[in-house]
FIMI-742076 format. One line per 4 residues: number of its first residue (from 1); their letters; for each residue x, y, z of C-alpha. Coordinates in nm, 2 decimals, decimal comma, always signed. Example, Ala and Ser with C-alpha at 12.3 -4.5 7.8 and 13.67 -1.06 7.14 Angstrom:
<recs>
1> as> +1,23:-0,45:+0,78  +1,37:-0,11:+0,71
</recs>
This chain:
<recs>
1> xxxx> -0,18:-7,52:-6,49  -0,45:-7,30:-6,51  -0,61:-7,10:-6,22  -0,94:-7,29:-6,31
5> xxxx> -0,77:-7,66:-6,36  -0,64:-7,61:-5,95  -0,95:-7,57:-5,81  -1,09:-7,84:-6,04
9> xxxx> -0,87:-8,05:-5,87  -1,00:-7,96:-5,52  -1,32:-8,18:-5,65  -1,54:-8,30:-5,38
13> xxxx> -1,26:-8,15:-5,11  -1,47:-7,79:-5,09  -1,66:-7,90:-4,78  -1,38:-8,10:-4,56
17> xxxx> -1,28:-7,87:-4,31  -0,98:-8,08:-4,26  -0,86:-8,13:-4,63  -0,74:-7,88:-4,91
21> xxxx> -0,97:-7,60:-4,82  -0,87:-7,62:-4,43  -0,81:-7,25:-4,42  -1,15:-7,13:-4,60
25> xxxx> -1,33:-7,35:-4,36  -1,17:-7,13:-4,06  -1,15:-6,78:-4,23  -1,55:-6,83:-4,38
29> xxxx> -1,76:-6,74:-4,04  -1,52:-6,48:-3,96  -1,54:-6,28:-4,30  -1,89:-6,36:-4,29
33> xxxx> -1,96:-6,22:-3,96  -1,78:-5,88:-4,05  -2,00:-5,83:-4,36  -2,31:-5,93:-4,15
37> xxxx> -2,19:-5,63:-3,88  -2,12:-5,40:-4,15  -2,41:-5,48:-4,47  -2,66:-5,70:-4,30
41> xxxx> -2,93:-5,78:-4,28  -2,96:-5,94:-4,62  -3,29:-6,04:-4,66  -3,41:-6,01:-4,99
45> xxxx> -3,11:-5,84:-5,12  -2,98:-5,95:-5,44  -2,62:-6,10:-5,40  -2,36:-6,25:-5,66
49> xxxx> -2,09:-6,42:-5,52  -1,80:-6,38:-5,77  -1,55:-6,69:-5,77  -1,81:-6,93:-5,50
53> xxxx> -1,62:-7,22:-5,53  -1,79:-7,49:-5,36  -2,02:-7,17:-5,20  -1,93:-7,17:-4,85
57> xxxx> -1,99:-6,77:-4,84  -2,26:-6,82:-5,08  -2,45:-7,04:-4,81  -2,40:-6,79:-4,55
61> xxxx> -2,59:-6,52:-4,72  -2,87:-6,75:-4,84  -2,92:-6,86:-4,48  -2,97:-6,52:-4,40
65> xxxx> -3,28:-6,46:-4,69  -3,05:-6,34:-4,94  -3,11:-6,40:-5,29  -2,79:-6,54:-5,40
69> xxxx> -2,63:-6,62:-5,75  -2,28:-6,77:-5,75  -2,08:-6,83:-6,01  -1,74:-7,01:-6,07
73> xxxx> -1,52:-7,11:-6,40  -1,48:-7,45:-6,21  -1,77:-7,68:-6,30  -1,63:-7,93:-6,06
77> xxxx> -1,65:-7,63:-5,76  -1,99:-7,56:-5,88  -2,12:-7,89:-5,92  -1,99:-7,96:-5,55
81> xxxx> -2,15:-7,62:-5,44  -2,51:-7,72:-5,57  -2,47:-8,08:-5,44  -2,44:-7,94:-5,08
85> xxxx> -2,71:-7,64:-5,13  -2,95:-7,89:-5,21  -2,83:-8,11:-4,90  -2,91:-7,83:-4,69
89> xxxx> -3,22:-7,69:-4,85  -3,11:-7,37:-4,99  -3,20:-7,24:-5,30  -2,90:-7,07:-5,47
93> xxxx> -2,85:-7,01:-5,80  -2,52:-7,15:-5,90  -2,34:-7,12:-6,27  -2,07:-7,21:-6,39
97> xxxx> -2,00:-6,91:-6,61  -1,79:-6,60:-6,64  -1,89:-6,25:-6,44  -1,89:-6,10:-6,78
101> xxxx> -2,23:-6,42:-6,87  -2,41:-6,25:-6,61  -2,68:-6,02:-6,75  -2,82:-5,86:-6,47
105> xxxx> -2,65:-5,55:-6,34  -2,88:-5,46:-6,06  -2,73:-5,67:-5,77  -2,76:-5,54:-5,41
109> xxxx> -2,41:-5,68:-5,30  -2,11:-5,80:-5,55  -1,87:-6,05:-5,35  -1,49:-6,08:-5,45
113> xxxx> -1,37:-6,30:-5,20  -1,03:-6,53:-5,22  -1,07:-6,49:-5,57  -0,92:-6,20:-5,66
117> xxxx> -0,59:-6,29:-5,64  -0,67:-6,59:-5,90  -0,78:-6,41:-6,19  -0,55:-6,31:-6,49
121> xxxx> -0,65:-6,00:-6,58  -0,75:-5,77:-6,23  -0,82:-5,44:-6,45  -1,06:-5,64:-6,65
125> xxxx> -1,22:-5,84:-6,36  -1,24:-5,49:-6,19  -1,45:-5,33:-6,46  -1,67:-5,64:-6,50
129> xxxx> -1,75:-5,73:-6,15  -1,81:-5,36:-6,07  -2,08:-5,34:-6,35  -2,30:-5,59:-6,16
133> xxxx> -2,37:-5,36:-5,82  -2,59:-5,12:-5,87  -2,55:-4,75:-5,79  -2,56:-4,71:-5,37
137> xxxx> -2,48:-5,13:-5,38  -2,22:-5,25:-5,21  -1,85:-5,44:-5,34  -1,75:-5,62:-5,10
141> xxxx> -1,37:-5,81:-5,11  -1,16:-6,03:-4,91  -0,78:-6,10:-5,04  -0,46:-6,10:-4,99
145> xxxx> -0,14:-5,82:-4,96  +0,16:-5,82:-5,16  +0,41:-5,84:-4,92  +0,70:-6,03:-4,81
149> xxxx> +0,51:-6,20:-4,51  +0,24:-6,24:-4,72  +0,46:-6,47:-4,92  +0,59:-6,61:-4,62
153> xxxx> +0,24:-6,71:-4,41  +0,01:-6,74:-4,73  +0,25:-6,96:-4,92  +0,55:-7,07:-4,77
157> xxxx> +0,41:-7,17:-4,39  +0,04:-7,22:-4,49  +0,09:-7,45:-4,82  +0,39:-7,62:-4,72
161> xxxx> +0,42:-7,64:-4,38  +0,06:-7,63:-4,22  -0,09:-7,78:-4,50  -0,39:-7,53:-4,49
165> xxxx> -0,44:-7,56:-4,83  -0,27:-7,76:-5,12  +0,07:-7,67:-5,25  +0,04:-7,43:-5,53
169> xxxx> -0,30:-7,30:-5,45  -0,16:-6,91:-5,48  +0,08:-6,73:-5,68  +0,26:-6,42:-5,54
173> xxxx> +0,29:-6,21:-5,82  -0,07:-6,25:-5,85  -0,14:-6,08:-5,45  -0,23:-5,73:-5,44
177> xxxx> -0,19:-5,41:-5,25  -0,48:-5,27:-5,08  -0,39:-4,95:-5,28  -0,38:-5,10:-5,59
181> xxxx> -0,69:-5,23:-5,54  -0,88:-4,92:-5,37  -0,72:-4,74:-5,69  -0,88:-4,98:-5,94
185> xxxx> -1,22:-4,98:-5,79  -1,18:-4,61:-5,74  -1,15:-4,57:-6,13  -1,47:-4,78:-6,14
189> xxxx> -1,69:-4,56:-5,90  -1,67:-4,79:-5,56  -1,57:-4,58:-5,34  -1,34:-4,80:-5,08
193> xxxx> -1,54:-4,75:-4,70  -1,29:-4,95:-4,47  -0,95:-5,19:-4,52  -0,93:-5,44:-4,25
197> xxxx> -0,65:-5,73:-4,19  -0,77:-6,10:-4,11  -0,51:-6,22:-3,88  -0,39:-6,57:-3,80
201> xxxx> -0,33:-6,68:-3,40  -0,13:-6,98:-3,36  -0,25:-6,97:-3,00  -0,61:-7,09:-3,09
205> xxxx> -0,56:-7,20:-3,42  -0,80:-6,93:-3,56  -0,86:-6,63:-3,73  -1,02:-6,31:-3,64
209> xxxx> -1,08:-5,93:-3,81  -0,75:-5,72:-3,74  -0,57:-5,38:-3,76  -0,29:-5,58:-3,93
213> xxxx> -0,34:-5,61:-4,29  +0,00:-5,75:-4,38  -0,13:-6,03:-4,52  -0,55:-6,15:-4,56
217> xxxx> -0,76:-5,84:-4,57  -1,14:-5,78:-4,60  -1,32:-5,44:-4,65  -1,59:-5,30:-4,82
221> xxxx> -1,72:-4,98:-5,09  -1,99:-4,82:-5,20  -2,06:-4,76:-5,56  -2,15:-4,43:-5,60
</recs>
């Protein structure tokens, strides 16, 4: 099964915080709140959202005067993604299309996030999403390590055991090392600013922005 055909099959599940995309629904404001701290404020800035799914991040920024495009391979995420925009009165222009479909290479802010470690090619979506921030814009990423307890909390616990999201949703070989990636984006002129670890506590059943990055992580560049 394709990497598209899974989240096609999340379907109208994007926006139930209790179903298939449990964990997005509790890692969204906190990854959201560290790009606010570190980028904001967005209004007016031009932002693509790389991989929106049903556009929970894409919301986020368009709340905050952004001038968002998001765009997903899954017409089924993006058709559930304008259904709820337009639910809550945001304008956001959503397509379903390729990064490589998307003309304008002048945007403010590129977002990668929990989408990276989906694609089949990270070199080539590397090059392509890097082309769309402008020089002095900002990449901005959120993914997860290639590590054994990566494997362990991101797969084994989270799809199988606490059911916070559906069995199959991620691929191990397909996780990557903060190096790797900082190398990748180096090669591209991003210029990696900060590496930071989203960590899990079973105590409050939440997430929050970490030293740890042994499995999620979130950071920012600059392209320079």
């Amino acid at each position: 099964m394709s990497e598209t055909e899974k989240f096609n099959r999340m379907g109208k599940d994007w926006w139930n915080p209790e179903g298939g995309m449990a964990a997005l629904h509790m890692i969204n404001p906190v990854r959201f709140e560290y790009f606010n701290k570190k980028l904001g404020p967005f209004k007016d800035k031009k932002v693509l959202d790389i991989g929106c799914g049903g556009g929970l991040l894409s919301e986020e920024f368009a709340k905050k005067g952004a001038i968002v495009t998001g765009v997903d391979l899954s017409p089924v995420a993006i058709e559930a993604a304008k259904k709820h925009a337009e639910e809550n009165d945001l304008e956001i222009d959503y397509r379903n299309c390729s990064v490589a479909d998307i003309e304008d290479a002048e945007f403010d802010i590129v977002v990668c996030a929990e989408m990276l470690e989906h694609v089949d090619d990270l070199s080539v979506m590397i090059a392509d999403s890097v082309s769309k921030v402008r020089k002095g814009g900002y990449y901005i990423f959120e993914t997860i390590n290639k590590t054994a307890v990566a494997w362990f909390l991101a797969i084994f616990m989270a799809e199988n055991i606490l059911k916070f999201v559906g069995p199959g949703t991620h691929d191990y070989e397909r996780f990557i090392k903060p190096s790797h990636l900082a190398g990748l984006l180096r090669e591209k002129g991003v210029e990696v600013k900060e590496v930071k670890g989203m960590t899990f506590n079973p105590l409050d059943w939440s997430f929050k922005i970490s030293k740890s990055t042994q499995v999620n992580y979130i950071g920012y560049g600059i392209k320079e």
